[in-house]
FIFI-136908 format. One record per residue (C-alpha): residue in one letter; residue number from 1; x, y, z. Coordinates in steps of 0.02 Angstrom, whole numbers, plus 32768, in hexadecimal, padded with zeros to 4 digits. Example, Ala and Ser with C-alpha at 12.3 -4.5 7.8 and 13.67 -1.06 7.14 Angstrom:
# FIFI-136908
<node res="A" n="1" east="8267" north="7F1F" up="8186"/>
<node res="S" n="2" east="82AC" north="7FCB" up="8165"/>
END
This chain:
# FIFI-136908
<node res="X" n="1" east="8000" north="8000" up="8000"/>
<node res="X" n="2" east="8083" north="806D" up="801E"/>
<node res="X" n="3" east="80CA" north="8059" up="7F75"/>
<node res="X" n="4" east="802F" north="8088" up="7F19"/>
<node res="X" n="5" east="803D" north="8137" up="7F7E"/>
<node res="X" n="6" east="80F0" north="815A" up="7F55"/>
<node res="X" n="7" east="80CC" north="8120" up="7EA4"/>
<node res="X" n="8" east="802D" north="81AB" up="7E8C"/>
<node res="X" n="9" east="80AA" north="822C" up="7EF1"/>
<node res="X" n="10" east="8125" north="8202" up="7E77"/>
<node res="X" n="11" east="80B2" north="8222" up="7DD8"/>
<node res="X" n="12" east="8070" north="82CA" up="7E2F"/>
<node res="X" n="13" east="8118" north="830C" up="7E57"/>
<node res="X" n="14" east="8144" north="82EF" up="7DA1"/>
<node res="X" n="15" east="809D" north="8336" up="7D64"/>
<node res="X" n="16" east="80BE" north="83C3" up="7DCD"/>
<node res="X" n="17" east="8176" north="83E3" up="7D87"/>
<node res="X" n="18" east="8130" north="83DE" up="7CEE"/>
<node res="X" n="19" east="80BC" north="844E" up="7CF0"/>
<node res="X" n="20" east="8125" north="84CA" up="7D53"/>
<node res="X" n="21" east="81AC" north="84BC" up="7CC7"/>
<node res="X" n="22" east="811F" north="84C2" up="7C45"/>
<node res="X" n="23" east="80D9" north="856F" up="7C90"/>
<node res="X" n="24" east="8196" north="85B2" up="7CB2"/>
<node res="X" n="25" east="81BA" north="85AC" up="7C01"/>
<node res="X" n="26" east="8106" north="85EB" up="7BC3"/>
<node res="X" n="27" east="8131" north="869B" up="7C50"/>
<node res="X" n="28" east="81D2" north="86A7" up="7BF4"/>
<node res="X" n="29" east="819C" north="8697" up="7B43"/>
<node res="X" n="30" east="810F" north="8727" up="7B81"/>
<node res="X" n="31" east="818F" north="8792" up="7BD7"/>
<node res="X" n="32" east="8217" north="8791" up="7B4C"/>
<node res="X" n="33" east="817C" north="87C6" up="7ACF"/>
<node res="X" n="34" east="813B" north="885A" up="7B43"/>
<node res="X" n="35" east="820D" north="8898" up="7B34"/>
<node res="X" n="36" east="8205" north="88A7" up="7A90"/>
<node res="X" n="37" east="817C" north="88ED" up="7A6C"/>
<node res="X" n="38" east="81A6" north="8987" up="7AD1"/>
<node res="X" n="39" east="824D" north="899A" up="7A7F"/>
<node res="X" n="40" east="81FC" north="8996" up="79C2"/>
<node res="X" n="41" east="81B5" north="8A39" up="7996"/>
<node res="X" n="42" east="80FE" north="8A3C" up="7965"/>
<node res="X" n="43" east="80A4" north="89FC" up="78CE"/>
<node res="X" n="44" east="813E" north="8987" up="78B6"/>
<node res="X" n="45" east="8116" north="88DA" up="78B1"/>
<node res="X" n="46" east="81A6" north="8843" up="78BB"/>
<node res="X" n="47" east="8167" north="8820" up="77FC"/>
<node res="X" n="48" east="817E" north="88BE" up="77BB"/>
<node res="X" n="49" east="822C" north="88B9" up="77FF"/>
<node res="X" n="50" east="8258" north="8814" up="77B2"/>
<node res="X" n="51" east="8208" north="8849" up="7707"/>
<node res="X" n="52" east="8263" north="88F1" up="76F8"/>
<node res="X" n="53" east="8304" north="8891" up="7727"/>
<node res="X" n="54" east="82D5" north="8806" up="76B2"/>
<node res="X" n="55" east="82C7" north="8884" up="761F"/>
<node res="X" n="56" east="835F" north="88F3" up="763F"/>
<node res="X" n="57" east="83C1" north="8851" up="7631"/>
<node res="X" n="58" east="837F" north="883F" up="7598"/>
<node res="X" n="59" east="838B" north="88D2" up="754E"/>
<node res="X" n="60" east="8444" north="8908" up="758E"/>
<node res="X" n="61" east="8483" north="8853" up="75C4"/>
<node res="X" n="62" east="8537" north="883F" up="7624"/>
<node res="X" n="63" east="85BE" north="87DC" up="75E4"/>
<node res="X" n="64" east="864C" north="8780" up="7646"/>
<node res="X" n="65" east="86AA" north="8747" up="75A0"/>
<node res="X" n="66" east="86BD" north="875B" up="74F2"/>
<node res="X" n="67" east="8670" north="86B4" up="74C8"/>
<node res="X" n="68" east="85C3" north="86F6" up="750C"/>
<node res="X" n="69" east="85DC" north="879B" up="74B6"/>
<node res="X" n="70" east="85E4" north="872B" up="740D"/>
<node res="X" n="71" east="857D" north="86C4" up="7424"/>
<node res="X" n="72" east="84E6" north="8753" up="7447"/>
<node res="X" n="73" east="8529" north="87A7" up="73B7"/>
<node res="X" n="74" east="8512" north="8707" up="7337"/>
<node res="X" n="75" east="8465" north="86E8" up="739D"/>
<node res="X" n="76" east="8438" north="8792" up="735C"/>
<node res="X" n="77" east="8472" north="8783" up="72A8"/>
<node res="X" n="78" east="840E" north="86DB" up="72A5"/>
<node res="X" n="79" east="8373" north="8737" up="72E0"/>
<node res="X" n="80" east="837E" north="87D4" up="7268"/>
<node res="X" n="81" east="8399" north="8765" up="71CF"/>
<node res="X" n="82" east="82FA" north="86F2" up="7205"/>
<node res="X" n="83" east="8290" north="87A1" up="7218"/>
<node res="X" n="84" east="82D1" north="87DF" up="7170"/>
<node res="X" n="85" east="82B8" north="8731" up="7112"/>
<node res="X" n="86" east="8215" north="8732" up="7162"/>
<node res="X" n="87" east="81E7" north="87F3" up="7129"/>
<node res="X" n="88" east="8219" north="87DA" up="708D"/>
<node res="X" n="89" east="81C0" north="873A" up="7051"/>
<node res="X" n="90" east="8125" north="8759" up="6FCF"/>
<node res="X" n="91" east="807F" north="872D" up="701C"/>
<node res="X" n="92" east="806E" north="86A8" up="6FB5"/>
<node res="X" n="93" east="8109" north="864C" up="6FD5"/>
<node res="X" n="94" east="80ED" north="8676" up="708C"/>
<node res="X" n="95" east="802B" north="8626" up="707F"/>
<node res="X" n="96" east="807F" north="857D" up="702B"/>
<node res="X" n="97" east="811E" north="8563" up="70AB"/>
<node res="X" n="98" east="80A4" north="8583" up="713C"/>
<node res="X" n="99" east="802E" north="8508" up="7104"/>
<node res="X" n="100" east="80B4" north="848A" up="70EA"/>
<node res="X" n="101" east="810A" north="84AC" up="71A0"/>
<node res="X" n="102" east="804C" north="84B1" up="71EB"/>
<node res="X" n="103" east="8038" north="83F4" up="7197"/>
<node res="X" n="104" east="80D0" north="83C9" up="71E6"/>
<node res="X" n="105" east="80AF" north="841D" up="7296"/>
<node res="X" n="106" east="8012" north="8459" up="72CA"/>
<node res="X" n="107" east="807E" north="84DE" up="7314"/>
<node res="X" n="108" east="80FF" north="853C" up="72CC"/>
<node res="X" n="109" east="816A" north="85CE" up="72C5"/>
<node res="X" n="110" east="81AD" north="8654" up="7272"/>
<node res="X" n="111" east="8264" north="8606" up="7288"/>
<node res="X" n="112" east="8215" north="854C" up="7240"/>
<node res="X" n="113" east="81AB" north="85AB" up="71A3"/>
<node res="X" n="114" east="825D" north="860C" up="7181"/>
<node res="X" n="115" east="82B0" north="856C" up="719B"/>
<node res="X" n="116" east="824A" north="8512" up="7125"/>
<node res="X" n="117" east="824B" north="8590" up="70AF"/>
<node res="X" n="118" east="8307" north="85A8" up="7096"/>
<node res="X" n="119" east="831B" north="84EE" up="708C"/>
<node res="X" n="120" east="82A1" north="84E4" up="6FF5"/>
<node res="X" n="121" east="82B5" north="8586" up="6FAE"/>
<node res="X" n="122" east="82BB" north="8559" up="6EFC"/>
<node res="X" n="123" east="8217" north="84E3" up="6F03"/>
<node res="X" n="124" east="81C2" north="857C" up="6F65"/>
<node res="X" n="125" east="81F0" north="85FE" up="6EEF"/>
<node res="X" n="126" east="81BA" north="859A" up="6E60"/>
<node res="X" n="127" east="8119" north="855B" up="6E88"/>
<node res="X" n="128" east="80A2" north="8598" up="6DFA"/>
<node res="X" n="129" east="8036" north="8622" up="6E45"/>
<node res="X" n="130" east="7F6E" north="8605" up="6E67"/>
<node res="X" n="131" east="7EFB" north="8650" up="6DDF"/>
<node res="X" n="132" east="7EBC" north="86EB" up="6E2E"/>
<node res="X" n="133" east="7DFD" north="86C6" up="6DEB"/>
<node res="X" n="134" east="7E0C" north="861C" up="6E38"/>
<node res="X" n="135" east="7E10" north="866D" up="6EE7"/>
<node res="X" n="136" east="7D7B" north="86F2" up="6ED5"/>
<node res="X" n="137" east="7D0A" north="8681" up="6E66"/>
<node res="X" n="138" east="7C56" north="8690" up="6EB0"/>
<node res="X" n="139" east="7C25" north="85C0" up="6EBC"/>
<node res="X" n="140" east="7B5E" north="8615" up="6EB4"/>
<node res="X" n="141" east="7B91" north="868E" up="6E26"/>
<node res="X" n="142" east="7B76" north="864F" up="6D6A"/>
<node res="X" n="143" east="7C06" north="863D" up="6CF0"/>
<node res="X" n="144" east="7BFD" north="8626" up="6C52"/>
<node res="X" n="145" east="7C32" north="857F" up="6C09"/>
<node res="X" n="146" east="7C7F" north="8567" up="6B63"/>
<node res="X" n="147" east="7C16" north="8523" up="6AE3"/>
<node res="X" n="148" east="7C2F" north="8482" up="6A79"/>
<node res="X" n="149" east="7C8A" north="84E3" up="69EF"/>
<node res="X" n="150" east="7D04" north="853C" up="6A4E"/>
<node res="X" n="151" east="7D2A" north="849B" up="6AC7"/>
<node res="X" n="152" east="7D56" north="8450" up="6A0E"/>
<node res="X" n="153" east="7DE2" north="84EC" up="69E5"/>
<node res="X" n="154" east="7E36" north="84E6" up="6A7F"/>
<node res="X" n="155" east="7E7A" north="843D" up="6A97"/>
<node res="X" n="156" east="7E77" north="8416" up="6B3D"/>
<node res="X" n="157" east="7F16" north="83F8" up="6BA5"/>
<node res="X" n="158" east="7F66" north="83A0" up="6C40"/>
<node res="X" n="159" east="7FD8" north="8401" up="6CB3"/>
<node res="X" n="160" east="8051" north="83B8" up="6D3B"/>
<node res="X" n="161" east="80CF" north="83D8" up="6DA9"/>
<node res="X" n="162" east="8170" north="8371" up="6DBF"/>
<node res="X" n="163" east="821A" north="839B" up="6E3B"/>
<node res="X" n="164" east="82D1" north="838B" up="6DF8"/>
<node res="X" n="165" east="836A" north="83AF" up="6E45"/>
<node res="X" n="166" east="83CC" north="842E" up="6DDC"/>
<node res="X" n="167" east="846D" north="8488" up="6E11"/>
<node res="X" n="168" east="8468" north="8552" up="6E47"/>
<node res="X" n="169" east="8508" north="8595" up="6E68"/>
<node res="X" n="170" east="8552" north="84F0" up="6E7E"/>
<node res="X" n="171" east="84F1" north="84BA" up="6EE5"/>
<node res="X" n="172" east="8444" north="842A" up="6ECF"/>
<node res="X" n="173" east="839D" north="8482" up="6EF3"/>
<node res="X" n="174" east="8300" north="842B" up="6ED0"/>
<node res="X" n="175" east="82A2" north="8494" up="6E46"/>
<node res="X" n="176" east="81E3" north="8472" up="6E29"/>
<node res="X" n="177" east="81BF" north="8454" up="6D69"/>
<node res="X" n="178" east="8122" north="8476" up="6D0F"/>
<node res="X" n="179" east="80FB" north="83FD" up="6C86"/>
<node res="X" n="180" east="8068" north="8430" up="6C0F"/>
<node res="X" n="181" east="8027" north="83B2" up="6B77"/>
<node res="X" n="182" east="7F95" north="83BB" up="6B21"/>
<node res="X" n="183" east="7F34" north="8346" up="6ABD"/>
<node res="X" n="184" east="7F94" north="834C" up="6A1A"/>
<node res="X" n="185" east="803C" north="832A" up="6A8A"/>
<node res="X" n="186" east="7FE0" north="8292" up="6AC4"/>
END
């Protein structure tokens, strides 16, 4: 019987440490937060702080050796040519390599659509463009359709596309071909 008591004793001295140790930490944390607030002047919270830090590190960042001075420097070179590659692609080339990248990722970005780009320049640049009418054609709007005599002047064709690899300042670039035949070539 008297084991059972100093047992329970036991398990309420160690309870009561506990929470003693428990509630000494929790009056600390409190006490160290009521300090600093009254050293931080007002309206200034401990995000702010870190933020306005944060961006004057990025914007004038320190440097402890050459290396990381060079390698910012190519970081920014990298950047500038992505933004100007970017900027300076025609909105139809721009429309095809994002699809393409979008297929491949349902996420991408500008560095991946440049990327893509610049890998397949040639193919992008030479893609036939999309008939204008095509793309404001009214599917409710009647157009006229050729008659049986003019269907027999024109003689109609077959148009496709075909990839070869052909050699641009030395070096192999696949170019997109555009191969049109009509029924007398057939």
């Amino acid at each position: 019987m008297r084991g059972n008591k100093f047992r329970n004793f036991k398990r309420f001295l160690w309870s009561y440490l506990a929470l003693m140790t428990i509630m000494l930490c929790g009056s600390i944390a409190l006490s160290s937060c009521d300090k600093l607030k009254s050293v931080r002047p007002v309206g200034e919270t401990p995000d702010s702080v870190f933020v306005a830090k944060y961006v004057e590190a990025i914007v004038n960042p320190t440097f402890s050796s050459v290396q990381e001075l060079k390698l910012l420097q190519s970081r920014l070179v990298e950047e500038y040519s992505i933004d100007e590659t970017f900027r300076a692609m025609p909105e139809e080339v721009l429309t095809n390599v994002a699809t393409v990248c979008l297929k491949k990722d349902p996420l991408a970005t500008k560095k991946d659509i440049v990327s893509e780009y610049l890998s397949n320049r040639a193919v992008y640049d030479n893609l036939p463009e999309k008939a204008e009418s095509s793309l404001h054609n009214n599917p409710n709007e009647a157009t006229e359709s050729p008659t049986a005599m003019e269907e027999q002047q024109k003689p109609v064709g077959q148009v496709s596309y075909r990839y070869v690899i052909d050699t641009i300042n030395g070096k192999p670039v696949k170019v997109c071909i555009k191969e049109e035949r009509t029924y007398d070539d057939q």
